[in-house]
N, C-alpha and C positions, 0 to 999 in steps of 0.2 A: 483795717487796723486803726487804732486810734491816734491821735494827730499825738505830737509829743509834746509835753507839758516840761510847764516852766523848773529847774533844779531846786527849787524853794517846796514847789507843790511836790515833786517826788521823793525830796528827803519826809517830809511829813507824812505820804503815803509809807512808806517803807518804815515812819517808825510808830504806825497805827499797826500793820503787821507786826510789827515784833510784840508792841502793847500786847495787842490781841491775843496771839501766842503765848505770850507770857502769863496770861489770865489762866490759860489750862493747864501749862509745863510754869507750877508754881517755884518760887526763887532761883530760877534758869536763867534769867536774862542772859549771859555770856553765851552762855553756850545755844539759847533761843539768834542771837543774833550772827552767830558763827553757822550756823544751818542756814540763816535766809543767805548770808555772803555767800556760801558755798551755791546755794542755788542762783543767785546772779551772775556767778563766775562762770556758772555753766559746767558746776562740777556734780560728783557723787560725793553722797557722806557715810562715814562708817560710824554707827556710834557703839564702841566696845565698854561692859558695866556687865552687874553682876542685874539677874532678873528683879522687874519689880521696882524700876526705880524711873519710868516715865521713856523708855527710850518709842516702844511703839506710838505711846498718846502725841507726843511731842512730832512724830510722821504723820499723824491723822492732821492734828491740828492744823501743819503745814499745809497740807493734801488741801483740806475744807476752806483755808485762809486765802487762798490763791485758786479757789475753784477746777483743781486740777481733778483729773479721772484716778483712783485711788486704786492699786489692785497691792493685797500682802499675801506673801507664800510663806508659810512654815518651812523651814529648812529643816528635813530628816534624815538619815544615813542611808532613804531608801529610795527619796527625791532623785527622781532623775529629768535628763536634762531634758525631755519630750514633754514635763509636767512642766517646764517652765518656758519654755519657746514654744511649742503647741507641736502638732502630728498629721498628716496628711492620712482620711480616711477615706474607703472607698467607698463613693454614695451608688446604691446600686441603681435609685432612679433617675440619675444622670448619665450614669455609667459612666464616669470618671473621678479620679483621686481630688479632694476636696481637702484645702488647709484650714484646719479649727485654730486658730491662733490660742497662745499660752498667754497666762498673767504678763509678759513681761510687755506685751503690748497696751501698756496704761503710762499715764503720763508719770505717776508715781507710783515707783515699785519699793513696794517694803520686802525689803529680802532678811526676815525677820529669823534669829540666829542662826546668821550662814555659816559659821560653822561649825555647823553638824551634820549636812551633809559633806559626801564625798570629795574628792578633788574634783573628779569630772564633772559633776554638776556644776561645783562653783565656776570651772572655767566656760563653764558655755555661758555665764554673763559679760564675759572677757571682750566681745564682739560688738553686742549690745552697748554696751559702757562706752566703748572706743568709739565704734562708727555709728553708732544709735540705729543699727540695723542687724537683721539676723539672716543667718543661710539655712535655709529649709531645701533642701531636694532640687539641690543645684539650684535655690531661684533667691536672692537676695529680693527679701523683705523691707522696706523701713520702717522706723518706729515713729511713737508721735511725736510732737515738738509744741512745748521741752519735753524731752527726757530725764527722769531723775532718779536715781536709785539711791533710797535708805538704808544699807544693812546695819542690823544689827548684828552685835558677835559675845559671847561670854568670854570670859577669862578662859585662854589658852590652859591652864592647872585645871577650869572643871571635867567631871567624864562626860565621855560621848564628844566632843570637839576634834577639829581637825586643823591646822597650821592652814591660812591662807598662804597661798604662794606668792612669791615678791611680786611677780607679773600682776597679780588681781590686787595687792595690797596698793600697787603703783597706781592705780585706777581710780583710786578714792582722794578726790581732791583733800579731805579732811577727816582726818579722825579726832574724836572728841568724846568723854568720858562725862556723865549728867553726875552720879556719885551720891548720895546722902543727902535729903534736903535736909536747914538749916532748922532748928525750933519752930522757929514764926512757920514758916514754910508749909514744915510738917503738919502744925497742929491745923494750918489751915486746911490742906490736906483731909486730916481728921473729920473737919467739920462740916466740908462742902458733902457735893453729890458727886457722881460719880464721872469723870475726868471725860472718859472716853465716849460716854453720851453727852456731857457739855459740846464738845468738842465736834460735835455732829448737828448742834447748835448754828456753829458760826458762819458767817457771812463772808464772802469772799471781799478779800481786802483790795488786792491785787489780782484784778482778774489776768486770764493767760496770754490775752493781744497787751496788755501794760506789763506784764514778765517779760514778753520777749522784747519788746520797746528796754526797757531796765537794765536788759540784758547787754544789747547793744550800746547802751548810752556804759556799760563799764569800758567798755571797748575804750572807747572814748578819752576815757579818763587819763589825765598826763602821768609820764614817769620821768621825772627832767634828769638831766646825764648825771648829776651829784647824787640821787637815789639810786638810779641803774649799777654807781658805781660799790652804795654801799650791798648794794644785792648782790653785785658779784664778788665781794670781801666776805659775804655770809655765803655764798657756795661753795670758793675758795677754802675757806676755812673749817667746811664740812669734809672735804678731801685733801686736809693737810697729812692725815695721819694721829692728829693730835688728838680730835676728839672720838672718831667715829671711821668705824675700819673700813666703812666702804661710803664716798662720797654720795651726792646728789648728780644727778642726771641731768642734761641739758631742757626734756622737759619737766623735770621738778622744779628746776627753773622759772621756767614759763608759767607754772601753776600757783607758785609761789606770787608770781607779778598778777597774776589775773583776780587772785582772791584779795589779794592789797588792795586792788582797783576796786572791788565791791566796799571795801569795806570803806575807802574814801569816797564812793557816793553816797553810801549810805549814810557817813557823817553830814554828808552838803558839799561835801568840797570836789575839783574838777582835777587834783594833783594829787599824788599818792605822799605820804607824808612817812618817816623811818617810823614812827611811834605803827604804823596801818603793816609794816614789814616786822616790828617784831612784836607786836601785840597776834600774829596769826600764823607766824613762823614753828612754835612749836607742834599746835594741831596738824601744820600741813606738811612737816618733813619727820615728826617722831618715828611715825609705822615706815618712812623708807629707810632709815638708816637703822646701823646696829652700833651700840659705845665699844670702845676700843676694849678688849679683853683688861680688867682688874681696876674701871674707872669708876666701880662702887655707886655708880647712879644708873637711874632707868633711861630711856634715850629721851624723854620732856625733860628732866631735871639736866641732862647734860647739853640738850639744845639751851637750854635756858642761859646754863653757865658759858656753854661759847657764845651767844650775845651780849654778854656782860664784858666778856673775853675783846669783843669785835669792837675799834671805834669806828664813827661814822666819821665817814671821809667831810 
């Protein structure tokens, strides 16, 4: 593994990745930088959008940027869950049962709109996600390292969709919405080649012995007792009643502190700062909470408003 380099040379590393990334998921930066944080936190991301608007190129890009092992499955209402963790067959010149392992043994899994399939299917990622391991025929398997999984999802209103369950929605460090690029954006768009062959183009920025080095050094990263404190005024205040009918979880918690940490190395810095807690507070607690019955906002606009609501101690 390679030796660890100075926080000057890694914030530079980390923001050639995003450049780079940003070259193919054209006027994304925000949300180009909120996928690498989620991938240093050592979480999964959900990205929910309507088709057509960059959500798979922007998983490739990551994928090829960080030289990671790429596999994507199409989610269909007939996907089952032996097509995604793999099947034990019998090789007759052996004469014993042989595991083919499934997609989800790659370092990057695009779990490209999951849902559409079934519940069952989605909960057999549930294992995966958790313990970066699966249970095949009584014999726990591990997966490789890192692990990451991309889904994407459409709007809950289109047909053929399915309600993720709060268990697998709890799983996704980060949801995050790409949306309409801007004019400039678009017309560049317009004018280039085609995204998803650029994008197979690139050079890995971050190879996968410097991810997991990255990974560790968020570890790292300080949370001093005056932030810890405003962290817990923003949990607190998810489960007063006031905003949101059902709080945050002791590990939403935790997911919440580890994605802050990314996002304070990523700047350069070795301390988590309030601006690193609510610049990433709404992507990482919208999909677990629900707004209180008749609060006339979606659950971003109402995380939003109780931060405004929240002083920092």
């Amino acid at each position: 593994m390679n030796a660890r380099i100075s926080a000057a040379a890694r914030t530079t590393q980390l923001s050639r990745l995003v450049d780079q990334i940003s070259t193919i998921v054209v006027g994304k930066r925000p949300q180009v930088e909120d996928a690498v944080a989620c991938l240093l936190a050592g979480g999964h991301l959900l990205i929910e959008d309507v088709p057509g608007v960059g959500k798979t190129t922007l998983a490739h890009a990551l994928a090829v940027s960080l030289g990671l092992d790429f596999r994507r499955v199409q989610f269909t209402a007939d996907l089952m869950p032996s097509d995604l963790i793999g099947v034990s067959v019998f090789e007759r010149a052996q004469e014993r049962f042989v595991f083919h392992p499934g997609p989800v043994f790659a370092q990057v899994l695009l779990a490209d709109e999951i849902n559409r399939a079934g519940p069952k299917t989605q909960s057999a990622l549930l294992e995966a996600m958790e313990e970066h391991q699966v249970s095949v025929d009584n014999e726990t398997r591990p997966l490789p390292e890192p692990f990451f999984v991309i889904a994407t999802q459409n709007p809950s209103d289109q047909l053929g969709t399915y309600p993720l369950p709060e268990s697998q929605l709890d799983r996704f460090l980060l949801r995050i919405t790409l949306g309409y690029p801007d004019s400039a954006a678009e017309r560049e768009l317009l004018s280039g080649g085609d995204r998803r062959q650029a994008a197979q183009q690139l050079g890995a920025v971050l190879p996968p012995a410097d991810l997991l080095l990255a990974q560790q050094e968020v570890l790292a990263v300080r949370a001093a007792p005056p932030l810890l404190d405003y962290l817990q005024a923003l949990i607190a205040a998810t489960r007063s009643g006031r905003w949101f009918a059902q709080g945050l979880s002791p590990r939403a918690g935790i997911a919440v502190l580890r994605v802050a940490k990314a996002r304070a190395l990523m700047a350069g810095r070795d301390y988590v700062a309030p601006d690193d807690l609510q610049a990433i507070l709404p992507q990482a607690i919208a999909h677990r909470v629900v707004p209180v019955p008749g609060a006339g906002r979606g659950a971003v606009e109402q995380v939003r408003a109780m931060i405004e609501a929240t002083p920092i101690p």
